[in-house]
C-alpha positions as CSV (number, residue, x, y, z in Angstrom):
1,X,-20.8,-11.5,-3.0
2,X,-21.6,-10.8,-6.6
3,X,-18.7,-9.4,-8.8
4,X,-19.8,-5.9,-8.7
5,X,-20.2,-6.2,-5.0
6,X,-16.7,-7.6,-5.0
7,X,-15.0,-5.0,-6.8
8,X,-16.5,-2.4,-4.9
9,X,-15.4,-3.8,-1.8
10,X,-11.7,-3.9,-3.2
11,X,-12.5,0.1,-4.2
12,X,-13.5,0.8,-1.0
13,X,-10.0,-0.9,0.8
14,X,-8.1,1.0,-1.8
15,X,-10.0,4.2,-0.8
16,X,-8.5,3.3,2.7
17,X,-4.8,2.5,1.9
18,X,-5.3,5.9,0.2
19,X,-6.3,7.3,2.8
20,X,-4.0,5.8,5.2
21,X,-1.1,6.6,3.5
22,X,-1.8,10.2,3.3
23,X,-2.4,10.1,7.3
24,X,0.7,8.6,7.8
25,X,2.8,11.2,5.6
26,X,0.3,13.8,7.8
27,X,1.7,12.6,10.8
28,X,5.4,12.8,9.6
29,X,4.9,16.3,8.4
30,X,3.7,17.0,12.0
31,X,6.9,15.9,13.7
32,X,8.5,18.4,11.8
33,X,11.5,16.4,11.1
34,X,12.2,13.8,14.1
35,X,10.5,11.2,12.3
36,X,12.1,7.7,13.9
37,X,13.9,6.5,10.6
38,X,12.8,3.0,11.5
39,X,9.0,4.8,10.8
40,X,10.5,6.0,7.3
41,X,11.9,2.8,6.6
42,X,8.7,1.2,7.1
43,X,6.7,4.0,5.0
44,X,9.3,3.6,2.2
45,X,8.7,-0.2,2.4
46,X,4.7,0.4,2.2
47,X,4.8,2.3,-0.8
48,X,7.2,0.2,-2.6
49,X,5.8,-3.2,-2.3
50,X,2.0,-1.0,-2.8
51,X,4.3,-0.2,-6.4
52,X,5.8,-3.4,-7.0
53,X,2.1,-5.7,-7.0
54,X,0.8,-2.6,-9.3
55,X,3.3,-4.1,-12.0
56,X,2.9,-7.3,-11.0
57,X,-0.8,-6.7,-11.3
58,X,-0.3,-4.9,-14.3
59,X,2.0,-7.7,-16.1
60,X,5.4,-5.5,-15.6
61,X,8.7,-7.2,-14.7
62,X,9.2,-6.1,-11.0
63,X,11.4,-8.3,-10.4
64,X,14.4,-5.8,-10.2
65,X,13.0,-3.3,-7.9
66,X,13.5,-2.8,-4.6
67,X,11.4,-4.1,-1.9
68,X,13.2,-2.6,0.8
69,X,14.7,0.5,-1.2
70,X,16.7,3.7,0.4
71,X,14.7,6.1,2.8
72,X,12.7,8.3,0.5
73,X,12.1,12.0,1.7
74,X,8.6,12.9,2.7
75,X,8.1,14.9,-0.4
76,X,9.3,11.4,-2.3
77,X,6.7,9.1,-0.4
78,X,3.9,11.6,-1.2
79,X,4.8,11.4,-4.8
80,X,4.8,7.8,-5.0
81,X,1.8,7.2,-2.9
82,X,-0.4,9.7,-5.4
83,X,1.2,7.3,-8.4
84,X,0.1,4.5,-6.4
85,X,-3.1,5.7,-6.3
86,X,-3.8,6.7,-10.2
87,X,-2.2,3.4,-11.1
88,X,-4.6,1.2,-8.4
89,X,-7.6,3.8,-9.3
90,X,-6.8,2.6,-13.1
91,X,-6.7,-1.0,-12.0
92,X,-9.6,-1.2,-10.3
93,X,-12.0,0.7,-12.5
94,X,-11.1,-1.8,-15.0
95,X,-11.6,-5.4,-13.3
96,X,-14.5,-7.7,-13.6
97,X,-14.9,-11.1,-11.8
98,X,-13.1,-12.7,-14.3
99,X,-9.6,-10.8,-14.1
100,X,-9.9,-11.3,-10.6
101,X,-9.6,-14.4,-10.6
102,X,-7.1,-14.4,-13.4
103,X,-3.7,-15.5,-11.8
104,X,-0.9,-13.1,-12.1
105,X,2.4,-15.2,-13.2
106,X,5.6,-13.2,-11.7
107,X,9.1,-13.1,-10.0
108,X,10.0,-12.4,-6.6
109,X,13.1,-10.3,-5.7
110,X,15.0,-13.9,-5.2
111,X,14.1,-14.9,-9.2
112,X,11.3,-17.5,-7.3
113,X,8.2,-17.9,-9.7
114,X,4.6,-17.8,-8.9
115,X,1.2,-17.6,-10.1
116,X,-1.2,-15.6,-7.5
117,X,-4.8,-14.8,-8.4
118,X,-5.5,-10.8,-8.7
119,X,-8.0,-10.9,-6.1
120,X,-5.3,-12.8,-3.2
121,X,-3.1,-9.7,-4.1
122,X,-5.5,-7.5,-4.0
123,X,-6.5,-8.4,-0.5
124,X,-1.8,-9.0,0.2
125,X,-1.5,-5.2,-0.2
126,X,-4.5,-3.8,1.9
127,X,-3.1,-5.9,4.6
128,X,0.2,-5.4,4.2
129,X,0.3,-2.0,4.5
130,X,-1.9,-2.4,7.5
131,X,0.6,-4.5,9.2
132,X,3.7,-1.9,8.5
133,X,1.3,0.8,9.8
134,X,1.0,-0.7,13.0
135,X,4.9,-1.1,13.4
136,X,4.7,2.6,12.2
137,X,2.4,3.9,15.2
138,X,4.7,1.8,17.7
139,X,7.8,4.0,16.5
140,X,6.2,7.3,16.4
141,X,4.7,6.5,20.1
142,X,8.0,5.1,21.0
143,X,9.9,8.3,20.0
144,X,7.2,10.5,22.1
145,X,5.2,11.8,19.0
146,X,1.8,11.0,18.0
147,X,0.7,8.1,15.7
148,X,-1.6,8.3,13.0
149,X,-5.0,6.5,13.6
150,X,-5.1,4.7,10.3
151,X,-7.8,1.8,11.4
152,X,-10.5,0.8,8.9
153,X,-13.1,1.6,11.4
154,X,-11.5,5.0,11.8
155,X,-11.8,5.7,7.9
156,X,-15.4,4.7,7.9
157,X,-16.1,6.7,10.7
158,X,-14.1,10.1,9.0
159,X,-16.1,8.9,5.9
């Protein structure tokens, strides 16, 4: 894959966090309130490590914030995904095949240092946030409410 054909690939995962995300918060709205705080936890958790590579990405020190901050309130999450989004939007629009491959030198929340190419991170945070997805469906299910459908093959259909 050529880098153009590269970087569009990453757009189009991005367009699907994006859009996952937003089904998620969807799906909260629609429980009107008895969302599982397990569910929140996890949706807090998305968005802040989704935050936390953006600054990495973006040379910020993130090594202070929170991986695993406070529940946020629905309004909160929806704020931060939409920053989420400018800020990867930004990022992406901007790469070539050589920043991707540029490794990103940062802290972990334990002070550990590494050096992880932009393209492995890239590809952390889609993943990630499908893994915590999942856990979200299993808690909305098991609390009797209905989980968003945020598979990739679901987006491409919708799209």
């Amino acid at each position: 894959m050529g880098d153009d054909g590269l970087k569009l690939h990453f757009i189009r995962l991005f367009e699907h966090v994006w859009w996952a995300d937003n089904r998620i918060a969807e799906a909260f709205l629609e429980a009107d309130g008895d969302v599982p705080e397990k569910a929140l936890r996890l949706f807090t958790h998305v968005l802040a490590a989704e935050q936390i590579w953006l600054m990495r990405l973006s040379r910020q020190d993130a090594s202070q914030a929170a991986i695993w901050p406070r529940n946020a309130s629905l309004a909160e999450c929806r704020l931060l995904a939409e920053s989420n989004k400018r800020g990867y939007r930004q990022f992406l629009e901007g790469i070539t095949g050589e920043n991707l491959s540029v490794k990103v030198v940062y802290r972990n929340s334990k002070g550990a240092l590494f050096e992880t190419p932009a393209v492995d991170i890239l590809a952390h945070v889609s993943l990630h946030g499908s893994y915590h997805r999942g856990q979200i469906a299993s808690h909305m299910r098991l609390n009797g409410l209905e989980p968003a459908n945020t598979d990739y093959i679901a987006y491409v259909r919708e799209m």
